[in-house]
One Martini backbone bead per residue (centre of mass of N, CA, C, O) as a GRO file, in nm:
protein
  282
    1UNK     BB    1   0.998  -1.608   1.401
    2UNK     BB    2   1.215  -1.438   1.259
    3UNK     BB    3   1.216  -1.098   1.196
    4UNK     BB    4   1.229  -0.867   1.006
    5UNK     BB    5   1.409  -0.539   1.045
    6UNK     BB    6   1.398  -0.165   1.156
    7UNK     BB    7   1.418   0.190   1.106
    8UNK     BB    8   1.174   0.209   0.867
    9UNK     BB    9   1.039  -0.104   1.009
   10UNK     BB   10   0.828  -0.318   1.075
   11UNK     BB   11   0.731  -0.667   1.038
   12UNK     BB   12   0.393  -0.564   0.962
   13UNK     BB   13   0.483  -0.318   0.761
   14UNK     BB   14   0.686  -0.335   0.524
   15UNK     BB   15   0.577  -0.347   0.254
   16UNK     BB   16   0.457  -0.046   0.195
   17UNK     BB   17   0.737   0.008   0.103
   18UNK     BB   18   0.854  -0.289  -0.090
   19UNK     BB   19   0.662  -0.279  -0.294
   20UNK     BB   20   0.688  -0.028  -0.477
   21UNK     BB   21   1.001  -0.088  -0.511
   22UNK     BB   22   0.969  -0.367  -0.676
   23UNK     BB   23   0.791  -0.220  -0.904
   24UNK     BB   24   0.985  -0.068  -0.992
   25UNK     BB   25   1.225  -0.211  -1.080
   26UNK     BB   26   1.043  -0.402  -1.280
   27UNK     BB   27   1.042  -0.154  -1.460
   28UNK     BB   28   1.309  -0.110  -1.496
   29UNK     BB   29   1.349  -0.366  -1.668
   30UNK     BB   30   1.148  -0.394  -1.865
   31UNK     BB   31   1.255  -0.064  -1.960
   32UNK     BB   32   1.538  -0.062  -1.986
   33UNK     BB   33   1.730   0.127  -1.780
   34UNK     BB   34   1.857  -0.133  -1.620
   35UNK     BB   35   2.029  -0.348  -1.577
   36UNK     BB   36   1.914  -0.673  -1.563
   37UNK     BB   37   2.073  -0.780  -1.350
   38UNK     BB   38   2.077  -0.591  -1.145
   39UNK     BB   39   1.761  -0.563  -1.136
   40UNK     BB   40   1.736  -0.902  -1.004
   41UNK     BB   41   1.872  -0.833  -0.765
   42UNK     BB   42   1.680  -0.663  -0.634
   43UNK     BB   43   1.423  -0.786  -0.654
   44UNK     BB   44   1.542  -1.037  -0.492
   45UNK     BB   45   1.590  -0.880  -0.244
   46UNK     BB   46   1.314  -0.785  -0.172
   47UNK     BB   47   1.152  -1.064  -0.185
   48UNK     BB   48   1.323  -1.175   0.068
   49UNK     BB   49   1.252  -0.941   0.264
   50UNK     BB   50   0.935  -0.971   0.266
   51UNK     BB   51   0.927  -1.228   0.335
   52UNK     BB   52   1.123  -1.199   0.593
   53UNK     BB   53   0.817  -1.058   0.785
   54UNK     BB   54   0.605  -1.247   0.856
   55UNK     BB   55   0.336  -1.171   0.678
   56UNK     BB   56  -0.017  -1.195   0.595
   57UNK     BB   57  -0.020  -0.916   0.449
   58UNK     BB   58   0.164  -0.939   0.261
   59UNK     BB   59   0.144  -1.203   0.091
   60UNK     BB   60  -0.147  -1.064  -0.038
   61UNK     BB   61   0.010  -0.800  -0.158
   62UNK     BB   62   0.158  -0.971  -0.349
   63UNK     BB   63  -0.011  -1.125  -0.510
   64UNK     BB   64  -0.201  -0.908  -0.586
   65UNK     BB   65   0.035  -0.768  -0.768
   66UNK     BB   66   0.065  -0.991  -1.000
   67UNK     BB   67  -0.161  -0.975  -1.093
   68UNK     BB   68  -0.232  -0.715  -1.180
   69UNK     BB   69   0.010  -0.656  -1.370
   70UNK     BB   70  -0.075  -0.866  -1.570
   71UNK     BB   71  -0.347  -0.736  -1.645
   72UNK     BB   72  -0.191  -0.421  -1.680
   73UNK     BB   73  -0.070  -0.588  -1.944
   74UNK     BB   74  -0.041  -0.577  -2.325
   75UNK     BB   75   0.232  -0.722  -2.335
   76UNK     BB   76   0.290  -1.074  -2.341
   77UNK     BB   77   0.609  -1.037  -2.293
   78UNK     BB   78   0.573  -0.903  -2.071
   79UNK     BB   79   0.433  -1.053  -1.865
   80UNK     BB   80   0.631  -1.312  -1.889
   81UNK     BB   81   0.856  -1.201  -1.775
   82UNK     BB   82   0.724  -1.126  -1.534
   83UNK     BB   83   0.699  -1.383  -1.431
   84UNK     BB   84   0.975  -1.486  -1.474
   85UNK     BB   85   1.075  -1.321  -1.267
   86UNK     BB   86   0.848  -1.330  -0.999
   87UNK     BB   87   0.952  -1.668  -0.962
   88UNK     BB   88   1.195  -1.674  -0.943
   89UNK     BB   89   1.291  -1.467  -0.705
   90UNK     BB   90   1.026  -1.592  -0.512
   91UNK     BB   91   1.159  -1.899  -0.494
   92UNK     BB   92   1.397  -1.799  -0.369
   93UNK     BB   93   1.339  -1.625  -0.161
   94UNK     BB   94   1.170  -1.896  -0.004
   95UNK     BB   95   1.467  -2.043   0.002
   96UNK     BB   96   1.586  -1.826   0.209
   97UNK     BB   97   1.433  -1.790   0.416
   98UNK     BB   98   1.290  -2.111   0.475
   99UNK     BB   99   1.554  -2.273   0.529
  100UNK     BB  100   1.578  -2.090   0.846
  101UNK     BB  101   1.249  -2.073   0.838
  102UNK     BB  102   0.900  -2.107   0.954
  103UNK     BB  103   0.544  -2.138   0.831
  104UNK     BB  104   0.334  -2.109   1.079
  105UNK     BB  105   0.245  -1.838   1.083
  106UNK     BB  106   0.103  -1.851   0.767
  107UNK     BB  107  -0.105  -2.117   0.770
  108UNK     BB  108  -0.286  -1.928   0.969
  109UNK     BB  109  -0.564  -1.807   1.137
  110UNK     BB  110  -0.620  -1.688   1.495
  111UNK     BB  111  -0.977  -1.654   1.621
  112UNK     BB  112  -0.806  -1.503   1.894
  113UNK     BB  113  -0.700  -1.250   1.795
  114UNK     BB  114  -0.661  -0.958   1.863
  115UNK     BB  115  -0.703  -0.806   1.571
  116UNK     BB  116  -0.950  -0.957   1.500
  117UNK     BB  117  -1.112  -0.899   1.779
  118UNK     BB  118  -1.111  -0.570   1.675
  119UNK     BB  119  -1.240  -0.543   1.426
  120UNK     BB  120  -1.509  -0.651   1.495
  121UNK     BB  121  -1.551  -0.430   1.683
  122UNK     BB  122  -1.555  -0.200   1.495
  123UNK     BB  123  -1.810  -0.295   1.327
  124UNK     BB  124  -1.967  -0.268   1.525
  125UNK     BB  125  -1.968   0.041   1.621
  126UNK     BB  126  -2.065   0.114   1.397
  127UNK     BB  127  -2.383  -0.049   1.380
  128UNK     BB  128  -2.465   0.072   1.633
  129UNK     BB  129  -2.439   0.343   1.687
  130UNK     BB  130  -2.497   0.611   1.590
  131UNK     BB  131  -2.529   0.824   1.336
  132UNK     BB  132  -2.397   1.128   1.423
  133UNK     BB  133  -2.118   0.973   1.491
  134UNK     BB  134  -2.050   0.870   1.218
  135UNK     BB  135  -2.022   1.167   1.088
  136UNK     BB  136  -1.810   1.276   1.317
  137UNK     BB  137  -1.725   1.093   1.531
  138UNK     BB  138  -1.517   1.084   1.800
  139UNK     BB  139  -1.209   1.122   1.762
  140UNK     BB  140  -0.911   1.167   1.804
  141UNK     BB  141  -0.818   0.927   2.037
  142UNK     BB  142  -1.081   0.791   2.178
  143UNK     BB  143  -0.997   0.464   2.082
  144UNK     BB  144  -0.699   0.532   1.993
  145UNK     BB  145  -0.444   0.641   2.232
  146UNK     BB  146  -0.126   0.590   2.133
  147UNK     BB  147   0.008   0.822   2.191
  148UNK     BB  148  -0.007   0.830   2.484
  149UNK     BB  149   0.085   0.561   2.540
  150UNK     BB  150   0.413   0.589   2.404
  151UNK     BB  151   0.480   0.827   2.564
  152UNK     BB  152   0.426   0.716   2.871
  153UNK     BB  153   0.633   0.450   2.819
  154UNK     BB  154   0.812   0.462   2.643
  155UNK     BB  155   1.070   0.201   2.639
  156UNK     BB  156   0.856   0.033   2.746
  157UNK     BB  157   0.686  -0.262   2.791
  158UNK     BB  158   0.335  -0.309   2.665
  159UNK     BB  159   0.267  -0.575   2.725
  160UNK     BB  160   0.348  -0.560   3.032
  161UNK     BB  161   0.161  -0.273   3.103
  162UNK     BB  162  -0.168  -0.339   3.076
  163UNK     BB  163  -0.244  -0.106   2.757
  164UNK     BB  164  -0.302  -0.319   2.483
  165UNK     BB  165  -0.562  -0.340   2.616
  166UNK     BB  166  -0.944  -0.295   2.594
  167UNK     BB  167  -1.276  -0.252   2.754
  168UNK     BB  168  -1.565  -0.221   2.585
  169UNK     BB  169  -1.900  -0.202   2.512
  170UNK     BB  170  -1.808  -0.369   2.260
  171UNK     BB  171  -1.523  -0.454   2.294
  172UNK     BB  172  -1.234  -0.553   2.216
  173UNK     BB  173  -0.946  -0.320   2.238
  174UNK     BB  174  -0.659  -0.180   2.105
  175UNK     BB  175  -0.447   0.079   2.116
  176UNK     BB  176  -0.454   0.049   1.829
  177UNK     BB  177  -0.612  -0.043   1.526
  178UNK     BB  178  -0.443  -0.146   1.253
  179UNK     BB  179  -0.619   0.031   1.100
  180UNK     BB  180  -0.667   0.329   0.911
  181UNK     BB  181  -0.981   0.300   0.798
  182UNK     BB  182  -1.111   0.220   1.132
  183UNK     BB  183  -0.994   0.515   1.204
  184UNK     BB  184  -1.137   0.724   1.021
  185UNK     BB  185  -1.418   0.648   1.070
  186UNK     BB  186  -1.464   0.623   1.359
  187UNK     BB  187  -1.248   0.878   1.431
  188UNK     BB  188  -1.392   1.082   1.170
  189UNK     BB  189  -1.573   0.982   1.006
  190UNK     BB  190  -1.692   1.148   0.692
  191UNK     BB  191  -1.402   1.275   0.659
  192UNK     BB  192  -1.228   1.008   0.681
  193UNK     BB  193  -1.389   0.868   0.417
  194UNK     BB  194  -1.318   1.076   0.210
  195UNK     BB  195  -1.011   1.031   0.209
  196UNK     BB  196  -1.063   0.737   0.111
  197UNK     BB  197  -1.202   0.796  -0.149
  198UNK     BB  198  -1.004   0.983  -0.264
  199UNK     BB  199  -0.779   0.831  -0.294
  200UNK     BB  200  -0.845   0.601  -0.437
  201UNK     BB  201  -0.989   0.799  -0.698
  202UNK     BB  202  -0.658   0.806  -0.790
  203UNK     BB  203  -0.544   0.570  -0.802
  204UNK     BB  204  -0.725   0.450  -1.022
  205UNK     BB  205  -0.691   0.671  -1.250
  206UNK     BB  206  -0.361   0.585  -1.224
  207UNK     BB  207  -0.412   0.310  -1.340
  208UNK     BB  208  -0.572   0.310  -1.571
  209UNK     BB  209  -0.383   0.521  -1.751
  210UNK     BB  210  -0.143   0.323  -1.769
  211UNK     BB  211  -0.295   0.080  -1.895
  212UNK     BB  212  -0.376   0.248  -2.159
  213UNK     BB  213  -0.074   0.341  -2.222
  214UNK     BB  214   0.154   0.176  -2.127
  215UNK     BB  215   0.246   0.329  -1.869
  216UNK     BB  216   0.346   0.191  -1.563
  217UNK     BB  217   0.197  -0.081  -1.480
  218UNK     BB  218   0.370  -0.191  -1.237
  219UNK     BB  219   0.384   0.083  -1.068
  220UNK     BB  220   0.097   0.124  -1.034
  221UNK     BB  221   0.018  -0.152  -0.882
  222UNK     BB  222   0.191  -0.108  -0.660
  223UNK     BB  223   0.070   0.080  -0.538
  224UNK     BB  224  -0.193   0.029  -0.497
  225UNK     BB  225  -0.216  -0.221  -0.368
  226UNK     BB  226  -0.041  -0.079  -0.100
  227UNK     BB  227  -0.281   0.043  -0.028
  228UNK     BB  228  -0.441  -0.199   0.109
  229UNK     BB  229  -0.249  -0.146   0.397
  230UNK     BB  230  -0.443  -0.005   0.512
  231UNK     BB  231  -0.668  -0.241   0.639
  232UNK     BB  232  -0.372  -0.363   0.854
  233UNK     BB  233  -0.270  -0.082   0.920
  234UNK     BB  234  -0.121   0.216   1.087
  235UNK     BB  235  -0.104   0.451   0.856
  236UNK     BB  236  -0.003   0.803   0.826
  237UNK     BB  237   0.049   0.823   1.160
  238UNK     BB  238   0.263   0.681   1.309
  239UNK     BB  239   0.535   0.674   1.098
  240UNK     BB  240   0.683   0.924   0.915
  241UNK     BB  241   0.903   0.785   0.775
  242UNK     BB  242   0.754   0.540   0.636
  243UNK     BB  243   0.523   0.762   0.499
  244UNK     BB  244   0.682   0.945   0.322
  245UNK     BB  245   0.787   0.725   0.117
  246UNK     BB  246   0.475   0.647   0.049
  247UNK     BB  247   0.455   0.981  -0.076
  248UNK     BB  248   0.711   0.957  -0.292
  249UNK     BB  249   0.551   0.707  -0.476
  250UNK     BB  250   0.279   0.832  -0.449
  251UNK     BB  251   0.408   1.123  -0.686
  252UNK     BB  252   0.551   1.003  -0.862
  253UNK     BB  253   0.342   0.865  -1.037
  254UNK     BB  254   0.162   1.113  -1.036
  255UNK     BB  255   0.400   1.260  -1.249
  256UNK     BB  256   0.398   0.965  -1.463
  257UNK     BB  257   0.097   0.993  -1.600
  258UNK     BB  258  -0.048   0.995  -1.829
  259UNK     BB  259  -0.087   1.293  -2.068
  260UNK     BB  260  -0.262   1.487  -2.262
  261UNK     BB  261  -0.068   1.688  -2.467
  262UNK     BB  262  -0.102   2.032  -2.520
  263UNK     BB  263   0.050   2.076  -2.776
  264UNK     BB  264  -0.127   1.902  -2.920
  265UNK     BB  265  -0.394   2.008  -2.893
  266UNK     BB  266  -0.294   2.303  -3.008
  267UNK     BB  267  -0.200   2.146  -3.317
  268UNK     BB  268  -0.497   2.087  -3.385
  269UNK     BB  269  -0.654   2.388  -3.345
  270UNK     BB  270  -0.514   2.601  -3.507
  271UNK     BB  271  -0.534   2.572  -3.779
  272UNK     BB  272  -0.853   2.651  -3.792
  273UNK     BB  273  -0.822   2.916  -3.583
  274UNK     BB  274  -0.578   3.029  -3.854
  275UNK     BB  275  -0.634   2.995  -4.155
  276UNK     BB  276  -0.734   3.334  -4.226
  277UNK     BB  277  -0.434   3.464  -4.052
  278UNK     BB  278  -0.236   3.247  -4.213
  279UNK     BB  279  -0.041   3.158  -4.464
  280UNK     BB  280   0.065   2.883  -4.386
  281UNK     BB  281  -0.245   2.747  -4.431
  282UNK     BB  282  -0.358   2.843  -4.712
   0.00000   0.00000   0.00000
């Protein structure tokens, strides 16, 4: 099928900031901020677009991005709105996508795909190699040397230059990982995996915050869910315009997350620590 693309991301990744937006937008309709209708045409506009990018791990991005928010909405008023926004929308753009594209690639996963035996070899290579490998790495671009790659190519076509795969000791592997997670572990060792829990543990704390206080749980979602598309390609270092947009909205939701309000904690303790010293309280 023809998919989506631009200059802002391919038709592999386009999720990774799509989810976020869509996200935002749901939020913002939800919270009467921006007219409803305007709001529902974003929404529908978005959720057209990332279907039409025609990924298996978009699609698996936004329904869980669906389930997450449900979860983490308090007010069943507003759940069901959620819902009935984003089957409406869902629904219509799966039939302006699919009225003239094909969903035969969307059906299955073909167990010979080369993404898929290079995710392979690489948990074989965490497996097998040695302990003291796995704690400093091998170093970056040790096992997927991209940058250097599509360098050397610059504008010509990588499918045809027979650089596009390499057989290692462990197995086939592509030029680059398609996985964030998979690069990070392996050719950065234990400072790697420390950057992905160390991700992880503050994204889970804002999505936890914002579902305890109720405030923007619908975008603590979309960003949160968005982030497992670390697992499915290499993001935050191969197109630097494509993830500067999702660390733009990853500092957003973290500026947006409650916080207990210093001044109300300074005037619950002020009265007892000033009782004796102010006549205002006495």
């Amino acid at each position: 099928m023809e998919r989506v693309r631009g200059p802002l991301f391919e038709p592999s990744t386009g999720y990774f900031v799509l989810l976020p937006a869509l996200a935002f937008a749901a939020q913002e309709v939800l919270d009467r901020r921006i007219p409803r209708i305007l709001g529902l045409v974003i929404v529908f506009s978005l959720a057209v677009t990332i279907l039409g990018l025609g990924s298996r791990a978009g699609l698996l991005i936004l329904g869980a991005f669906v389930l997450m928010s449900m979860l983490m909405m308090k007010r069943r008023a507003n759940t069901l709105l959620l819902l009935v926004v984003l089957a409406l929308c869902g629904t219509g753009a799966w039939m302006v996508v699919f009225s003239r594209a094909t969903t035969t690639r969307l059906e299955g996963l073909n167990p010979n795909e080369g993404r898929l035996i290079m995710h392979q070899t690489g948990w074989t290579m965490i497996r097998e190699r040695p302990v003291v490998e796995n704690i400093t790495g091998s170093g970056y671009g040790a096992w997927w040397p991209w940058y250097v790659t599509e360098a050397d190519l610059g504008s010509a076509d990588i499918y045809s230059s027979g650089r596009y795969t390499r057989v290692t000791p462990y197995g086939l592997l592509l030029y680059h990982p398609h996985s964030t997670v998979l690069m990070l572990v392996i050719e950065l060792g234990l400072p790697g995996a420390f950057f992905v829990w160390k991700l992880g543990r503050v994204l889970a704390g804002a999505a936890f915050s914002c579902a305890r206080e109720n405030k923007y749980p619908v975008f603590a979602s979309g960003i949160a869910v968005a982030t497992l598309s670390l697992f499915f390609d290499l993001f935050l270092f191969r197109r630097p315009t494509r993830d500067t947009l999702w660390w733009v909205f990853l500092f957003g939701l973290l500026a947006l997350v409650p916080r207990k309000d210093e001044n109300a904690r300074a005037s619950e303790l002020l009265p007892d620590a000033c009782l004796d010293c102010d006549p205002v309280f006495q």
